[in-house]
C-alpha positions as CSV (number, residue, x, y, z in Angstrom):
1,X,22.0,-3.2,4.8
2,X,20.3,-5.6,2.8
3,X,19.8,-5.2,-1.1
4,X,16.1,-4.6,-0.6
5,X,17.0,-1.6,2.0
6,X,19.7,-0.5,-0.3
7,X,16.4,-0.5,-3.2
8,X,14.1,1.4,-0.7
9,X,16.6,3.7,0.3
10,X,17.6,4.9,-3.3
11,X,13.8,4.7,-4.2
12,X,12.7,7.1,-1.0
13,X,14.2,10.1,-3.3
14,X,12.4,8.8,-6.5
15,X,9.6,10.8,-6.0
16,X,7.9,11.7,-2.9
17,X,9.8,12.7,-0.3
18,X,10.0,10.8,3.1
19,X,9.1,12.5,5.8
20,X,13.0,13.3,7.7
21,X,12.6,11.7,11.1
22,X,11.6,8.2,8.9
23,X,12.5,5.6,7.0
24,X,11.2,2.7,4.3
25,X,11.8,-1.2,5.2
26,X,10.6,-4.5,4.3
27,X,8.0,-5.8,7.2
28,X,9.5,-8.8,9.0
29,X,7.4,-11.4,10.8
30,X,7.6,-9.5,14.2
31,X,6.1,-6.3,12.6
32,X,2.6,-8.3,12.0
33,X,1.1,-6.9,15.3
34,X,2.2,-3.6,15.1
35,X,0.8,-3.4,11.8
36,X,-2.2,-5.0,12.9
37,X,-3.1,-2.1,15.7
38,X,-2.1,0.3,13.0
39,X,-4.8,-1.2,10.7
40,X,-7.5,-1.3,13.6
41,X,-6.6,2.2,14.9
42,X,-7.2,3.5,11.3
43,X,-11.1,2.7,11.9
44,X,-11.5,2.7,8.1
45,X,-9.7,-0.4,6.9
46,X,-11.6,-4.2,6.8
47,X,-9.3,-5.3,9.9
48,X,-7.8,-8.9,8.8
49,X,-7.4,-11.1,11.4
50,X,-3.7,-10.8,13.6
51,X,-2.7,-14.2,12.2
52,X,-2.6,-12.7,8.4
53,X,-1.2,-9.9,9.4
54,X,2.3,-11.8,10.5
55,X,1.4,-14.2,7.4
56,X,1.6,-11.0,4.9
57,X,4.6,-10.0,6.8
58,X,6.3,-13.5,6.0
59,X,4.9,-14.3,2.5
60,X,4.7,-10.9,1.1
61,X,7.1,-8.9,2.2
62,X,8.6,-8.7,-0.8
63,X,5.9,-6.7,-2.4
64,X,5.1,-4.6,0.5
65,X,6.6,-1.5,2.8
66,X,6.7,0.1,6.2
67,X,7.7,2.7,7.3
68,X,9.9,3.2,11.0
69,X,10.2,5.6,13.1
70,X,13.8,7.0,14.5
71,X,13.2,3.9,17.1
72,X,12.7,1.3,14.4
73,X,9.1,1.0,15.6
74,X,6.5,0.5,12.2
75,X,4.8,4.1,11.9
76,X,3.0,3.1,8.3
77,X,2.7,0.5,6.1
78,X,1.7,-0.9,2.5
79,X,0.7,-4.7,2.0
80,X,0.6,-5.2,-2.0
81,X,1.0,-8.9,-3.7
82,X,1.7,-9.2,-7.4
83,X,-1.3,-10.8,-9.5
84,X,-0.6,-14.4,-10.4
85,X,-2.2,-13.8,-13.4
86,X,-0.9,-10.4,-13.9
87,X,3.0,-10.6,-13.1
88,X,3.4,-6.8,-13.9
89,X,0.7,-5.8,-11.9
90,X,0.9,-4.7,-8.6
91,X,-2.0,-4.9,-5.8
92,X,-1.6,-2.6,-3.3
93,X,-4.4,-4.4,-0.4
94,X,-4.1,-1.9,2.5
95,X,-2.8,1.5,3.0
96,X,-2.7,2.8,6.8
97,X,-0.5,5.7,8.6
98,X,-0.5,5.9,12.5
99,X,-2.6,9.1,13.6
100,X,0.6,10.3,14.7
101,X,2.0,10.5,11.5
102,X,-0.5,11.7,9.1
103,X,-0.8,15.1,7.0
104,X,2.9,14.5,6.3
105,X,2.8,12.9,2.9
106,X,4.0,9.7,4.1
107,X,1.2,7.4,2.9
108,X,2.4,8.7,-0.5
109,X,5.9,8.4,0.2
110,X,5.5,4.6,0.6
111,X,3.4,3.8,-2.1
112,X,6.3,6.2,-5.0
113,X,9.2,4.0,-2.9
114,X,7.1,0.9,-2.8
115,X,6.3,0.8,-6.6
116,X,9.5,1.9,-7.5
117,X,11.4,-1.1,-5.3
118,X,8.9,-3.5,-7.4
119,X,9.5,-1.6,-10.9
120,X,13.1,-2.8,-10.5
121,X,12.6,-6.6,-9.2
122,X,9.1,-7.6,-11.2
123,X,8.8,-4.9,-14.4
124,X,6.3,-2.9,-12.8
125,X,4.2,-1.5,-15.2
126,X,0.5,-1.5,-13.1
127,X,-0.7,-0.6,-9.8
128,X,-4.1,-1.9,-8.9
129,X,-6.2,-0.7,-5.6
130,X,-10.0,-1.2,-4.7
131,X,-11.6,1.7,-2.8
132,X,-14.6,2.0,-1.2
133,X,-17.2,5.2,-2.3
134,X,-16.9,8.2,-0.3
135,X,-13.1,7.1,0.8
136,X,-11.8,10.4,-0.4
137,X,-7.9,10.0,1.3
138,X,-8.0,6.8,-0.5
139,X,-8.9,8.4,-3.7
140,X,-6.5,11.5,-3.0
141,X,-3.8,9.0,-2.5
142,X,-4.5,7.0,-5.7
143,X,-5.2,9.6,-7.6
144,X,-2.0,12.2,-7.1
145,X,0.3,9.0,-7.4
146,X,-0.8,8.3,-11.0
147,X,-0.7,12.4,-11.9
148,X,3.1,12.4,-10.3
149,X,3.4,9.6,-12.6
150,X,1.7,11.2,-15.7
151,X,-0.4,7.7,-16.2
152,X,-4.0,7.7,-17.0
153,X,-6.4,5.9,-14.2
154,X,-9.5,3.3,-14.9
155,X,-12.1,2.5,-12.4
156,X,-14.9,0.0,-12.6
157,X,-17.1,-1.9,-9.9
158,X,-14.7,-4.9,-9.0
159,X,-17.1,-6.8,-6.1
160,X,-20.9,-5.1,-6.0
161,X,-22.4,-5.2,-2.6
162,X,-24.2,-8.1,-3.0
163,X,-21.3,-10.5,-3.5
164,X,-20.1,-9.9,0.0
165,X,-21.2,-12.2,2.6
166,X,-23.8,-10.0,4.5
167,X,-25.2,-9.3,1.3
168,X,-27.6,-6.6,2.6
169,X,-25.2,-2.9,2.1
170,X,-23.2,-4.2,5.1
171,X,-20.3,-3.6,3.0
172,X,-20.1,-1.1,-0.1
173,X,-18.5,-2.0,-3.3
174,X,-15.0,-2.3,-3.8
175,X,-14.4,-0.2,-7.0
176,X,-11.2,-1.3,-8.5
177,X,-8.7,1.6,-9.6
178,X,-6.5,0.2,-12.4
179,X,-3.2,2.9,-12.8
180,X,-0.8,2.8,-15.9
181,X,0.7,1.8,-17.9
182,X,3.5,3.3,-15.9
183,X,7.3,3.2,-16.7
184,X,10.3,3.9,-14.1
């Protein structure tokens, strides 16, 4: 087991529980596709291209999670990067559960073991997350993880619909959700 399992494993009974039957890891290069048809079978999340999927899963796999089934196969996963300008500050980029596993708490599960992996390697001290209006698991999600943690939540208008490429309400605004200050 490596140091970063050992992490996730201690950090799984931090706060929310993991679901029995699976387990945290850190995304290796051949989880890209996987995590790829999890994000497309969603059917809410902007689906990246399958090239930055394995990218995300090589560069920033220190900063993000999935979760495996009893097979090993990814089930769930969090992609998060830690702001340049911001080394304390954690954003969390895209959230998705297979159908097959949701309504059992795991999407919160992984973000409580993700954050708390990160508290210990980079200080930790904010999470950061833009959702859409009317994405209420999203919300829910974001939401209960900064009540667990007893940390206040800010929200503004990060990109306006405008400043997205199709310019016309082809995409709604991205609302930032700013939670902390925590401490682990």
């Amino acid at each position: 087991m490596t140091a970063a399992q050992a992490d996730l494993a201690s950090a799984r009974t931090a706060f929310r529980e993991m679901p029995g039957d699976l387990r945290l890891d850190t995304p290796e290069v051949t989880d890209g596709a996987a995590l790829w048809r999890i994000a497309r079978d969603s059917k809410t999340l902007d689906l990246n291209s399958s090239y930055s999927y394995l990218l995300w899963c090589r560069d920033f796999a220190g900063t993000s999670v999935v979760a495996r089934d009893a097979q090993g196969d990814p089930v769930g996963f969090i992609t998060g990067y830690i702001r340049p300008e911001r080394p304390h500050t954690l954003l969390v980029w895209q959230v998705a559960v297979d159908e097959s596993q949701r309504g059992r708490g795991l999407a919160a599960a992984m973000l409580d073991g993700l954050t708390a992996r990160i508290a210990g390697a980079h200080g930790l001290r904010t999470v950061e997350t833009t959702i859409t209006p009317g994405n209420t698991p999203s919300e829910r999600l974001f939401l209960s993880y900064a009540e667990r943690h007893g940390v206040p939540v800010e929200r503004e208008v990060l990109f306006h619909t405008e400043q997205f490429p199709d310019g016309d309400g082809g995409h709604d605004p991205e609302v930032l959700y700013r939670i902390g200050p925590l401490s682990f």
